[in-house]
N, C-alpha and C positions, 0 to 999 in steps of 0.2 A: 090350720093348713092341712090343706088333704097330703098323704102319703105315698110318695109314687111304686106302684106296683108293676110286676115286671110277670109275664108268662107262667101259669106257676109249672109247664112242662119245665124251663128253664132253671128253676131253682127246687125242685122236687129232689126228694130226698138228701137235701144238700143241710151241712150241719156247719152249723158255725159256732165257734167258743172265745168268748170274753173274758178276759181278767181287769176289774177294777182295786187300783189299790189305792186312790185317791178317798178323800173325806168328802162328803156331801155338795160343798162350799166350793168345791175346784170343777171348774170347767167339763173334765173329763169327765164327770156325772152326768151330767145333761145330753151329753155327747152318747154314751153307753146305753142311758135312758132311750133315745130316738133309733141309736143304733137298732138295740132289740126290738124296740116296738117295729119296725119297717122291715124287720128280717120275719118276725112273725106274721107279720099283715102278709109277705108274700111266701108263708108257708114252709120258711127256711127251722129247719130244728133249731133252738137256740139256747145254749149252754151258759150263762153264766156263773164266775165265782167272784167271791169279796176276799178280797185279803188286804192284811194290814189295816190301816184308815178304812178302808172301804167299807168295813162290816159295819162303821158307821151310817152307809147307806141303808142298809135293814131296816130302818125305821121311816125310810121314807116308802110310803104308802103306795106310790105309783110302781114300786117293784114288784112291791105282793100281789096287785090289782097283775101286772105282766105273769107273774107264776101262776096266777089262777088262768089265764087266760094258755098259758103251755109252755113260758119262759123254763127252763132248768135253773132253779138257784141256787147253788151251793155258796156254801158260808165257811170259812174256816172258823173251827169252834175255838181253835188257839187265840185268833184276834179277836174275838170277843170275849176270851175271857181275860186278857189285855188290854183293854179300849173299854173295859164296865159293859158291854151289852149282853144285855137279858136276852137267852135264847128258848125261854120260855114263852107260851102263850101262839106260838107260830104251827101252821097245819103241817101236813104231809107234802105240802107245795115248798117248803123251805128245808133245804138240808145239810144241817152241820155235820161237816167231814174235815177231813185234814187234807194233805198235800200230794196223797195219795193217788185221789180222784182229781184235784186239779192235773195230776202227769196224765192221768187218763183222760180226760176232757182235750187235751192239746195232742193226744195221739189219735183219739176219735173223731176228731172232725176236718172239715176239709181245710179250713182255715181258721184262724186264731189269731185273734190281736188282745192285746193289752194296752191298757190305758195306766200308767205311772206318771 
């Protein structure tokens, strides 16, 4: 299904930031998935982070394919190394940080949802 795209005067330099904390299997995956893909197609910066559960998304391959493409991904490296994921083997497209940078991602941009 094609993606609907919107003016990109309209949404030029406009930043958006995600928090998933959801596992792979939950709804809010899928959701977060399409969310970034359609804020990028229309040119929107797009911030996301994994926390808790969610750093089990890391392994799903359509994230990485979004960070190569411009996604921001950060990873809390705490939940991964609580939930067993390998943060090895990943480019300069994925970035393990702490909770730091999530406070800055939710002050830096214009809006910010979370999926829990």
């Amino acid at each position: 299904m094609d993606q609907p795209t919107l003016p990109s005067t309209i949404l030029a330099k406009k930043k958006l930031g995600l928090l998933l904390s959801t596992a792979p299997d939950h709804p809010n995956a899928e959701t977060v998935y399409n969310l970034s893909k359609t804020a990028l197609d229309n040119q929107v910066d797009t911030y996301l982070y994994f926390i808790d559960e969610g750093v089990k998304n890391l392994e799903d391959p359509r994230f990485i394919q979004l960070a190569s493409e411009g996604l921001k991904l950060f990873v809390c490296a705490y939940g991964c190394q609580q939930h067993h994921i390998s943060t090895d083997g990943y480019g300069k497209e994925v970035n393990f940080c702490g909770l730091v940078i999530l406070s800055n991602i939710i002050d830096g941009c214009d809006r910010f949802l979370a999926f829990n």
